[in-house]
C-alpha positions in Angstrom: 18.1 21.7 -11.3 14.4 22.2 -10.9 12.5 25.5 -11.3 9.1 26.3 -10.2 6.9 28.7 -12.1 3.8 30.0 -10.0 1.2 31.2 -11.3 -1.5 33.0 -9.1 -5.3 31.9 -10.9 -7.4 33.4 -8.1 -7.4 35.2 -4.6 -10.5 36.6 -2.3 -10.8 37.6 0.8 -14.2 36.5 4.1 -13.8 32.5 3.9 -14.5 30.3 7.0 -13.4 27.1 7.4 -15.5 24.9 10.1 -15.6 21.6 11.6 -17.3 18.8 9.5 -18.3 15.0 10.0 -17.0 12.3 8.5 -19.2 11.1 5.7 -21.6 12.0 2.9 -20.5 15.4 1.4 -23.8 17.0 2.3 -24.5 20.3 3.4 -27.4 18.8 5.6 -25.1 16.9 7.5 -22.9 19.7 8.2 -23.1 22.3 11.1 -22.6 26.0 8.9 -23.7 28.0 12.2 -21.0 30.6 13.2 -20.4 28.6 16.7 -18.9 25.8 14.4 -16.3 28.5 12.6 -12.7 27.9 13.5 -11.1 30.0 11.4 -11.5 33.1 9.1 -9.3 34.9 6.2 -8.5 35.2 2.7 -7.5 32.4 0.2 -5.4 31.9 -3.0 -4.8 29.6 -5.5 -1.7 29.1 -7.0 -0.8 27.0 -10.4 2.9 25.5 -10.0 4.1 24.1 -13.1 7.9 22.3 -12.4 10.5 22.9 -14.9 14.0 21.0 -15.5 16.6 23.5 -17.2 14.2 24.7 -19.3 13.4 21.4 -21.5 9.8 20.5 -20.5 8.4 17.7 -19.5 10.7 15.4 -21.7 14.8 16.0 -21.4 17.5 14.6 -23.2 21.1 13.5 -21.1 23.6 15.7 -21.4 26.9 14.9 -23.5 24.4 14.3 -26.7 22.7 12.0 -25.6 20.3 11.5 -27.7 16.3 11.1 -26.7 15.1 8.5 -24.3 13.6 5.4 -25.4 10.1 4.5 -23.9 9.2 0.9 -26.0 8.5 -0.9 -22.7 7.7 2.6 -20.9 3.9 3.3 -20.2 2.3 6.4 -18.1 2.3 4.8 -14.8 5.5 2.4 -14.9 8.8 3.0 -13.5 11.4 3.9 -16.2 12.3 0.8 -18.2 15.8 -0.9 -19.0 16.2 2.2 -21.3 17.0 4.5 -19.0 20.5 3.2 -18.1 22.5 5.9 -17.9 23.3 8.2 -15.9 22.9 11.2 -18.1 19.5 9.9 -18.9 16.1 10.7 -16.6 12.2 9.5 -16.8 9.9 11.9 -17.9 7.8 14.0 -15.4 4.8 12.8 -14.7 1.9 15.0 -15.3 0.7 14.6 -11.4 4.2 15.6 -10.5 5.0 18.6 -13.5 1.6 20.3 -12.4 -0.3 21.2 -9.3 -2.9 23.4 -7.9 -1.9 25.0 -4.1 -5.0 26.3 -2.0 -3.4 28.6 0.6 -5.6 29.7 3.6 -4.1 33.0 4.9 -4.4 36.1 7.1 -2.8 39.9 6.9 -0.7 40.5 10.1 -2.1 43.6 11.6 -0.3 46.5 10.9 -0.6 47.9 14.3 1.7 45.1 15.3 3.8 44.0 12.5 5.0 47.2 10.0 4.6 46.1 6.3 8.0 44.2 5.2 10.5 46.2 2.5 8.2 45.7 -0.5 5.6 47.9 1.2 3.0 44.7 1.1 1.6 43.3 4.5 3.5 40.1 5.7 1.1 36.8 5.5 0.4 34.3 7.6 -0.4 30.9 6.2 -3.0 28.8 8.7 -3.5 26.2 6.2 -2.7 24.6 2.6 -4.4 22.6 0.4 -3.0 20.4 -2.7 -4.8 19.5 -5.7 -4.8 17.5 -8.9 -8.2 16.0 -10.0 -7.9 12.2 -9.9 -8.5 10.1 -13.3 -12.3 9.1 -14.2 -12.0 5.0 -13.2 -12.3 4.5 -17.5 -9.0 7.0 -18.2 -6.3 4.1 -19.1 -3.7 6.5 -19.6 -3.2 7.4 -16.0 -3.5 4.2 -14.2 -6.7 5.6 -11.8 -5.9 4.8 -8.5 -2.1 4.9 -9.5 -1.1 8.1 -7.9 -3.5 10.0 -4.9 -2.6 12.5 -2.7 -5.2 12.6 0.2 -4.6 9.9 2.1 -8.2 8.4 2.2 -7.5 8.6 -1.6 -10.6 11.8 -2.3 -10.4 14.2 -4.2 -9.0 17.1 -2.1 -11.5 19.9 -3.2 -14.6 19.0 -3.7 -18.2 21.7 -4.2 -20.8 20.5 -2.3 -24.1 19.3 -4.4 -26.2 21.6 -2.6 -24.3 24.9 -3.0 -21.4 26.4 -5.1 -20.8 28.4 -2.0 -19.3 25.3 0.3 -16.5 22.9 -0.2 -14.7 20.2 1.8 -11.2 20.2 2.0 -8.5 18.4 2.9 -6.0 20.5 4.5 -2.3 19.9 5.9 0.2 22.3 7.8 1.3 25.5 6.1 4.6 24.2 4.2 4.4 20.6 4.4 4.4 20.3 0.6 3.2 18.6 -2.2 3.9 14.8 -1.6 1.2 13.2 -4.4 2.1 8.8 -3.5 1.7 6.2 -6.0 1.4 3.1 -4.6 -0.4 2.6 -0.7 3.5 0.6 0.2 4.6 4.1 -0.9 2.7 6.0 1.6 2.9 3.7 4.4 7.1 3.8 4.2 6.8 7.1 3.8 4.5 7.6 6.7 0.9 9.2 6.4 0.9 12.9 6.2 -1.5 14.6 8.8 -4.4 15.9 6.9 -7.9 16.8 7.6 -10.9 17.3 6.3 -12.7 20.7 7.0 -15.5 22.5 5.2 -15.3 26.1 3.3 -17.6 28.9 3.0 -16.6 31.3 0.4 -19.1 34.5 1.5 -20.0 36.2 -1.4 -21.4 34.9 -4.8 -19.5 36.6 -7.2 -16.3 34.8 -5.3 -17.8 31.6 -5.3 -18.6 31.8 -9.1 -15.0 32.8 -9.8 -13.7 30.2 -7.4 -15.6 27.1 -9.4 -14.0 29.0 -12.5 -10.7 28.9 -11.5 -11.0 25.3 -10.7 -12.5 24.3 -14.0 -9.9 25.8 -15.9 -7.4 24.2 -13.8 -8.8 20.8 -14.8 -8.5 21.6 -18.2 -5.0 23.0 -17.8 -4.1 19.6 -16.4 -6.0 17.4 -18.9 -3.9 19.5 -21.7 -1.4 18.6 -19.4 -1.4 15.3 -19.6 -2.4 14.4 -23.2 0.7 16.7 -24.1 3.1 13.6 -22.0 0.7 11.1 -23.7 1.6 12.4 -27.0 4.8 12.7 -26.3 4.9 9.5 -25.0 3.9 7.8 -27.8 6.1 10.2 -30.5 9.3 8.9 -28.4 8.3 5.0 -28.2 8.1 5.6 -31.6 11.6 7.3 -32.3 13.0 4.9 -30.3 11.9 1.7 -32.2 12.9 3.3 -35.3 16.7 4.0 -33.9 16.7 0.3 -32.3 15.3 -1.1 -36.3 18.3 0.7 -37.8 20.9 -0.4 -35.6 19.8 -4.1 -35.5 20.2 -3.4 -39.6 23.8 -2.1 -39.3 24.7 -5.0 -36.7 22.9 -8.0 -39.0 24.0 -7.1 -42.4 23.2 -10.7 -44.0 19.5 -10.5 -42.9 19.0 -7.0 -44.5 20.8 -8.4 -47.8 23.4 -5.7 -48.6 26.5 -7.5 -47.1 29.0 -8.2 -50.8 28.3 -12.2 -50.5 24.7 -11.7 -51.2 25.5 -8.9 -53.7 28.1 -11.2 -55.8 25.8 -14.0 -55.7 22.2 -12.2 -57.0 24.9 -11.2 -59.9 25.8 -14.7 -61.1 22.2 -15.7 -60.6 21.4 -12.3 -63.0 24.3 -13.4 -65.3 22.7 -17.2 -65.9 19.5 -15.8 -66.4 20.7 -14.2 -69.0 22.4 -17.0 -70.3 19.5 -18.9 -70.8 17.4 -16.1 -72.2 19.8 -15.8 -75.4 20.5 -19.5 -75.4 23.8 -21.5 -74.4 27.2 -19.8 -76.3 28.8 -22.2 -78.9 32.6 -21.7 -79.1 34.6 -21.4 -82.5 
């Protein structure tokens, strides 16, 4: 069974979200007046790390089975011959284990709608947003261009050069969900999720600042992230030859030399040696 854990990095209140072009991420090419506003509110970030009963990113089948073996298994690659069982599973990928959620929200007046049990205000999600930065083109451990989950393959945040005030985003329907694709088959079978791009203005500075923050740390969270599986990885491939080097030993006893034929013989050969050391025996 799967688990979430959510964990809130930032929240703020007087955003706008406004039409924008297609094209160059440019504030001059952008309309910021307040006739292009189409929405205003509050907006939170959310870390969401998935957890399987508790083991991590790697697991082990149950019934003792022991861990998986990942010789011919590479970040990126479908799980190898290996994983055979049904008690065993793939690793999570890091893209998968770990995501950021940008959720675009508004209070419900309380005039209207009385606070829920809890005593808070009930929200209302206009919009979400899901990110994971993408791998620099030179990072051969993810496979760049393996996994994306805008479907124009962007990043889905992203600060405009001119200000750390504006952003672009690519937004999707409040609770459609984290679906990250691998492969552009992938998507298409699936069918493309409706997304589009819109442009953020976060009001005050202070905000803004803590907003880049929260994304940088984010980034780091996730590169941890990931060189955690890498290492991980690469401790298991290893584990794995080792087991698969000591069974071929027990099933081929004459090539490691310790089956009784090869024992009785190097003792014969030791016993002639000797032989001829002390010179040939002479009987009476």
């Amino acid at each position: 069974m799967n688990d979430i854990i959510s964990t809130k990095l930032f929240e703020t209140e007087d955003v706008s979200v406004f039409r924008i072009p297609p094209g160059e991420l440019s504030l001059s090419k952008w309309d910021i007046n307040d006739s292009n506003i189409i929405w205003r509110g509050s907006l939170r970030l959310t870390e969401e790390e998935l957890i399987q009963e508790d083991k991590g990113v790697f697991l082990n089948g149950s019934n003792g089975v022991e861990s998986e073996c990942f010789s011919s298994f590479t970040v990126g690659d479908k799980p190898s011959a290996f994983f055979s069982k049904d008690t065993e599973v793939a690793p999570i990928k890091p893209y998968k284990g770990l995501r950021l959620k940008l959720e675009l929200f508004n209070f419900d007046d309380s005039s209207v709608a009385p606070p829920n049990e809890s005593g808070m205000e009930d929200e209302k999600i206009w919009a979400e947003v899901w990110y994971n930065p993408l791998p620099a083109e030179q990072d051969n451990e993810l496979n760049p261009a393996q996994y994306s989950i805008a479907n124009n393959k962007q990043e889905t945040i992203q600060m405009t050069p001119q200000s750390a005030k504006f952003y672009k985003l690519i937004v999707q329907l409040p609770g459609s969900g984290y679906h990250p694709f691998i492969q552009e088959e992938e998507q298409i079978e699936d069918g493309y999720l409706l997304q589009v791009a819109l442009g953020l203005k976060i009001s005050e500075n202070f905000a803004a600042i803590s907003f880049s923050e929260s994304l940088s740390i984010y980034r780091r969270r996730f590169k941890n992230f990931v060189d955690q599986y890498n290492y991980e990885l690469r401790l298991s491939e290893i584990e794995c030859r080792q087991k698969h080097l000591s069974i071929n030993t027990e099933n081929n006893p004459e090539e490691s030399g310790t089956d009784h034929g090869s024992g009785n013989k190097t003792t014969e050969d030791n016993n002639d040696n000797e032989e001829d050391e002390f010179g040939d025996f002479v009987g009476g």
